[in-house]
Every structure is written in C-alpha cells, then in structure tokens.
C-alpha positions in Angstrom: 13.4 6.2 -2.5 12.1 6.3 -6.4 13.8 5.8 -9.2 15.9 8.9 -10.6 14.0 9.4 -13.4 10.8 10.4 -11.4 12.8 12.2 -9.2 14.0 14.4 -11.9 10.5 15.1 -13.6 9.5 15.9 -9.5 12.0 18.9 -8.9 10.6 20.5 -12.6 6.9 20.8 -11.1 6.6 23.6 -9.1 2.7 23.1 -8.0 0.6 20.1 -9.6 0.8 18.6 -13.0 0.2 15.6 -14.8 3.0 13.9 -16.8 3.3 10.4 -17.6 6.0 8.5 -16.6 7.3 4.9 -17.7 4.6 4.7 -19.9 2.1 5.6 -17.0 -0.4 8.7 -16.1 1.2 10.2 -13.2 0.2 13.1 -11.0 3.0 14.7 -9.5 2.5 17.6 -6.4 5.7 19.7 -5.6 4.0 21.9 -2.7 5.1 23.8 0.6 4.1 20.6 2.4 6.4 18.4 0.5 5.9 16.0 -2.6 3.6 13.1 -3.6 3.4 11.2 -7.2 0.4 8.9 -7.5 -0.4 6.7 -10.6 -3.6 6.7 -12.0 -2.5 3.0 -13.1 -4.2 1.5 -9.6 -4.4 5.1 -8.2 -1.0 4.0 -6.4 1.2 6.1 -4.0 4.0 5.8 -5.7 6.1 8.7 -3.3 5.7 10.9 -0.2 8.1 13.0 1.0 7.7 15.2 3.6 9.0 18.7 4.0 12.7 18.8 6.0 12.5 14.8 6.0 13.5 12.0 3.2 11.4 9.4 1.3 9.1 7.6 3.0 7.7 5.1 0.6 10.2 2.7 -1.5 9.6 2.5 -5.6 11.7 -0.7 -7.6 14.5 1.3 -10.3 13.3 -1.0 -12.6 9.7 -1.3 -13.3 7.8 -3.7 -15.0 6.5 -2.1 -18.2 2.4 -1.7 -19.1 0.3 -4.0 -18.1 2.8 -5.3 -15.3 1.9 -3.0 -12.4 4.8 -0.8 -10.4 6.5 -2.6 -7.2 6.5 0.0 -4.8 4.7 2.4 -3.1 1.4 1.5 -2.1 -0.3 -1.1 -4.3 -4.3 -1.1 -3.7 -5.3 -4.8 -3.3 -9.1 -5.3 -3.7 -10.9 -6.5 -4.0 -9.4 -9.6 -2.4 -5.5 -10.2 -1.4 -2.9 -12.3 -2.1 -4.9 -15.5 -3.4 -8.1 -15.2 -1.2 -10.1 -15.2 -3.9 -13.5 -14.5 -2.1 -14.6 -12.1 -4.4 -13.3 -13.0 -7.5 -15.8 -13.3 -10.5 -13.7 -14.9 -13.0 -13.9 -18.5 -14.0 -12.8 -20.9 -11.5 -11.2 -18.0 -9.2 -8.3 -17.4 -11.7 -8.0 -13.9 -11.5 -4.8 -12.2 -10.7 -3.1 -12.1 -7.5 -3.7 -9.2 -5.3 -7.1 -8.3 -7.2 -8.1 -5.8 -9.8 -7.2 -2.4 -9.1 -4.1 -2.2 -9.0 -4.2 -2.8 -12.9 -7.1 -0.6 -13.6 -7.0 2.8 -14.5 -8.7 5.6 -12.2 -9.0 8.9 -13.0 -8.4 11.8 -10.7 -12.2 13.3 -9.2 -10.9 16.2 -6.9 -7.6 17.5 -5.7 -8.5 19.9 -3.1 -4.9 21.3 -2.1 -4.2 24.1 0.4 -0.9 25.6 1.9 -1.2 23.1 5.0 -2.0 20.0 2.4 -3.8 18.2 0.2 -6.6 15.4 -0.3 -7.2 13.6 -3.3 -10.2 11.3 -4.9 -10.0 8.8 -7.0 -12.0 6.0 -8.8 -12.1 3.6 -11.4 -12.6 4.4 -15.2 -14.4 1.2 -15.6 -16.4 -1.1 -13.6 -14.1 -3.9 -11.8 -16.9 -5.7 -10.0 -20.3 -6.5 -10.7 -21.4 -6.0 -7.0 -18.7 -4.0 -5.6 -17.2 -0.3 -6.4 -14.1 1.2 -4.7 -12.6 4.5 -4.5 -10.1 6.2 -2.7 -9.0 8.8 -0.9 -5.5 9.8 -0.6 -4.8 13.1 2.1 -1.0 14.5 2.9 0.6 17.3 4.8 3.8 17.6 6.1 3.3 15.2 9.2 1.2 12.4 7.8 0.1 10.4 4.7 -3.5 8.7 4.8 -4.4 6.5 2.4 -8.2 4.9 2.2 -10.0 2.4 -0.1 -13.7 2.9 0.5 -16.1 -0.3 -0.7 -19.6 -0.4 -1.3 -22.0 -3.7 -2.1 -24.0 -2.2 -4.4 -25.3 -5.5 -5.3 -28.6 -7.5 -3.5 -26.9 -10.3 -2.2 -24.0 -10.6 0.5 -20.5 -11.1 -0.5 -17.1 -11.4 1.5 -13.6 -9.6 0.7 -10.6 -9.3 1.4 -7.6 -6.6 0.6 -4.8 -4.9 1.6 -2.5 -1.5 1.5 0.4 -3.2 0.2 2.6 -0.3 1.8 6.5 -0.6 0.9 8.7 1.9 3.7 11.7 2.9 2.8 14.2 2.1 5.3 18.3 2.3 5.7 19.1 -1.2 5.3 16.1 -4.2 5.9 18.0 -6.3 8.4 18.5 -3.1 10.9 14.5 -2.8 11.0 13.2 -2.9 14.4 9.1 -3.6 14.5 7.4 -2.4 17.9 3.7 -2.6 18.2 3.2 -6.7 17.6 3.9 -8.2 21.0 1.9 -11.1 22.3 -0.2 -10.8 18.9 -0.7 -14.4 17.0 0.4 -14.6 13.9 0.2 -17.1 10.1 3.7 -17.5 9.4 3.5 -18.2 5.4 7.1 -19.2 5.0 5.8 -22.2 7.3 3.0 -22.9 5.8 0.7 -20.7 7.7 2.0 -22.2 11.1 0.4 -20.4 14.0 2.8 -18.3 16.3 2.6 -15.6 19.0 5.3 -12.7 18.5 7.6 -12.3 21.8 8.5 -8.9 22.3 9.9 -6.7 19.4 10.1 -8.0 15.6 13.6 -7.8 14.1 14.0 -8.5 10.1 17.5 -10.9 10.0 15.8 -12.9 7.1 12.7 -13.2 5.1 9.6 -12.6 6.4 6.2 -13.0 5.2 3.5 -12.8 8.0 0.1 -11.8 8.8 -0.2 -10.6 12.2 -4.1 -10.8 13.7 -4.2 -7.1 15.5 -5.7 -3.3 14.8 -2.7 -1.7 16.9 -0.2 0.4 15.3 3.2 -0.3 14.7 6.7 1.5 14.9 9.1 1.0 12.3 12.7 1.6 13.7 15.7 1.5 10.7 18.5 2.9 13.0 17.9 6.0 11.3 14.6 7.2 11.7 11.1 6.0 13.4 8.1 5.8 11.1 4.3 5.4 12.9 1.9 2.9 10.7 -1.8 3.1 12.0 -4.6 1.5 10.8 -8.4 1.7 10.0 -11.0 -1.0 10.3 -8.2 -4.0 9.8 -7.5 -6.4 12.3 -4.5 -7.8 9.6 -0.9 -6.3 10.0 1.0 -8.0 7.1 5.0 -8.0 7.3 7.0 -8.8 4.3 10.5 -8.7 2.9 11.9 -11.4 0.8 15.6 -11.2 1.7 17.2 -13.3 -1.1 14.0 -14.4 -2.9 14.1 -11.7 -5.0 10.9 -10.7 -7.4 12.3 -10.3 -11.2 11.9 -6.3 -10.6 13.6 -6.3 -7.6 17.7 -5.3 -7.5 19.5 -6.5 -5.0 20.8 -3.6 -4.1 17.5 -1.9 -4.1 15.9 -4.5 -2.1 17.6 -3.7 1.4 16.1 -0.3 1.2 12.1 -1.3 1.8 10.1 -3.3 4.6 6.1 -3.8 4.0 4.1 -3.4 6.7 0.2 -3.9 5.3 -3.2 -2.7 6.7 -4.7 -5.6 5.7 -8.2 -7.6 5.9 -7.1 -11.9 5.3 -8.4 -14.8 6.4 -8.2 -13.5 9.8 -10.3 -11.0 9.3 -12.7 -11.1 6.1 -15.0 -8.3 5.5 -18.5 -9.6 4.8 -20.9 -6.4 3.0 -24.7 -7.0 2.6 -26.1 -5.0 -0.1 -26.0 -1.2 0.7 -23.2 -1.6 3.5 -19.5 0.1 3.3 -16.1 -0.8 4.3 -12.9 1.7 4.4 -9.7 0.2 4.9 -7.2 2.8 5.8 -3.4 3.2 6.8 -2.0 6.5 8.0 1.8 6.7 8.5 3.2 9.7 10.1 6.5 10.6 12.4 6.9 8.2 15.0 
C-alpha cells in the first residue's frame, strides 16, 4: 500500500529508472517479477509487490518532508535501535532515535537484475560511524523479498550494537491480524514498562502493541486475507508494533489499520558485540506463507 503518487510514477517505468519522489532519490523496478521502489534516503524498501499478488509493504500517504525520514516500508535502524544508544558517538548519547542511516544518503553500487529477479547493493555516501560501516543488500523475485544490513568493526577496539529491520506489512485491517510463530517465547512488553511475559499460543492485535519478543523463529502473519512468512537472520529479537490510537503525526487514521511491524531485530535481548575485523548481517526475508 503506497501512496498514489508513487504508484503512478511506478506503472510509467517499464524496466529500471531513477526518479525522485517527494523530494527524495528513488529507484523504481517495473520488471516481469513484479515491482520494488527503494530510497536512497536510508536505502529504504519503500514497496514490493509481487507478480499476480498485492502490496506487501505499507508506506504513510503523507510523508514527512526532507530531513524527516519516510514511515513505511522498511526503515534500516543502525547502528543502534530505538534508544539503545550503545553505539552512538554523539555527545552524551543524544543522537536520534533509531540511529543514522535511515537519514543518510546511499548510493546505488550494483543492480544485477535478471528475468527471475533482482539483487541490489547499497552503501553510504558518507561515513556514519567512526568504527563501524554498513551496507546492504536488497534481493527480490516473485516469491520472496530479502533484505540484509551487513556491519563491519573496522575499528581496534570492541564495540556493541544494536538495530533493527523496521518492516511495516501491509495487512487488510490491523485488529484481524493473527501472529503464529511466538508461542511460549518471553517477551519485554514496553507499553508496561518492559514487564516480562511469556506469549500463550497465537498473538492477535485487538489494541496497541509494542513488544520485543526474545526468539530466531519465523513468524506467520495472518490478515483474514492473505498469509505473509517473516524469517530471520542472525536476530534473536522479533519486535511487534502497532500503535492503534497513538497515532504518529504522519500517520492517517485511516491509513493506520492497513500495516503491522513485525522487526528482525538485535535489542537488549540480544546485543551484537564486534571486535575489530568481525561482521554482523542482520537479515529478514518475507515470502508467501
């Protein structure tokens, strides 16, 4: 579900262009397989859509205009999450929520596209981190979309992060969403205060939600209408958030009962530690459930 104005620049590109789009560098793919618009703003999904099928990533009508970055899609959070601030160089931890990249600019490094799909590579125009680069790798065909943030500690010391794939479905209508996958798993419930629960059987949305869920296992997301697979790399974090009423300032209404996030995360459960020379890839892969 995007906004109709990027739809409309979609159905005119028969192939792979550039355009920009509310302001933003966009690259738009119209192939065989289906069609995918990424924003080099924080080298963000922004849509996927199969062939034969409808969207599966959600995009806010109304986005926030340059600097703000785009609800929707899925938001790269590094190189920490939320306000775990482990890696943050700026004074007294005051950088912005959800990290850097999502506001920096990346530029497009390779689009190797074929009839059965595509894979992309991206980084960063500019240095974000002193100790830490990021790039990403974005591949889709018409039965899956995998999206990776690969880190490297390119520093000599050790130093801990966090992040996230800040993934935003698009489903029917929020409170029909059925969650299969978290059963018996413990979970930080941040609506209360990071209380400590365990999930009993299958997770239905009736409200807000904003948890972090300590597992690696997939999930199925069930919206009455269709079933939607979200796997995982090298996260033990499943984060699941809507805000029901609590609305952001970009955020209809109306438009807000069409999206669930489920997150392949790293948190507090799960920090990544790198010592100098190491990697980390934090991937999600969603496909037909």
């Amino acid at each position: 579900m995007i906004p109709d104005s990027l739809k409309q620049l979609l159905s005119s590109v028969d192939g792979h262009q550039r355009v920009t789009w509310e302001g933003r560098d966009v690259a738009l793919f119209n192939m065989v397989w289906g069609e995918m618009a990424i924003s080099l703003q924080g080298a963000q999904v922004l849509h996927f859509q199969p062939a034969d099928d409808t969207d599966w990533l959600w995009v806010t009508p109304t986005p926030q205009a340059l600097p703000g970055a785009i609800r929707g899609g899925i938001p790269l959070c590094w190189p920490w999450f939320a306000d775990e601030r482990y890696a943050d160089e700026s004074p007294e931890r005051t950088g912005p929520f959800h990290g850097l990249a999502r506001h920096a600019m990346w530029r497009l490094d390779a689009v190797d596209d074929h009839a059965e799909g595509i894979e992309v590579h991206l980084s960063p125009e500019e240095r974000l981190h002193s100790q830490l680069t990021a790039r990403v790798v974005i591949q889709a065909n018409a039965q899956r979309l995998n999206v990776e943030i690969i880190s490297e500690n390119i520093g000599d010391a050790p130093i801990k992060t966090s992040g996230a794939l800040h993934t935003y479905l698009a489903v029917n209508e929020a409170h029909q969403c059925h969650l299969e996958g978290l059963a018996g798993a413990r979970y930080l419930d941040k609506l209360r205060d990071f209380a400590e629960s365990e999930q009993q059987g299958t997770l239905a949305i009736r409200g807000p939600v904003d948890r972090i869920y300590h597992t690696n296992e997939a999930v199925l997301l069930n919206d009455g209408q269709r079933t939607l697979r979200i796997g995982k790399q090298s996260s033990d974090s499943t984060v699941v958030w809507h805000p029901d009423s609590d609305l952001p300032s970009d955020t209809p209404a109306d438009a807000a009962k069409h999206f669930l996030c489920v997150e392949a995360a790293n948190t507090r459960l799960d920090p990544v530690w790198l010592v100098p020379g190491a990697q980390h890839l934090l991937g999600t892969t969603i496909s037909r459930g």
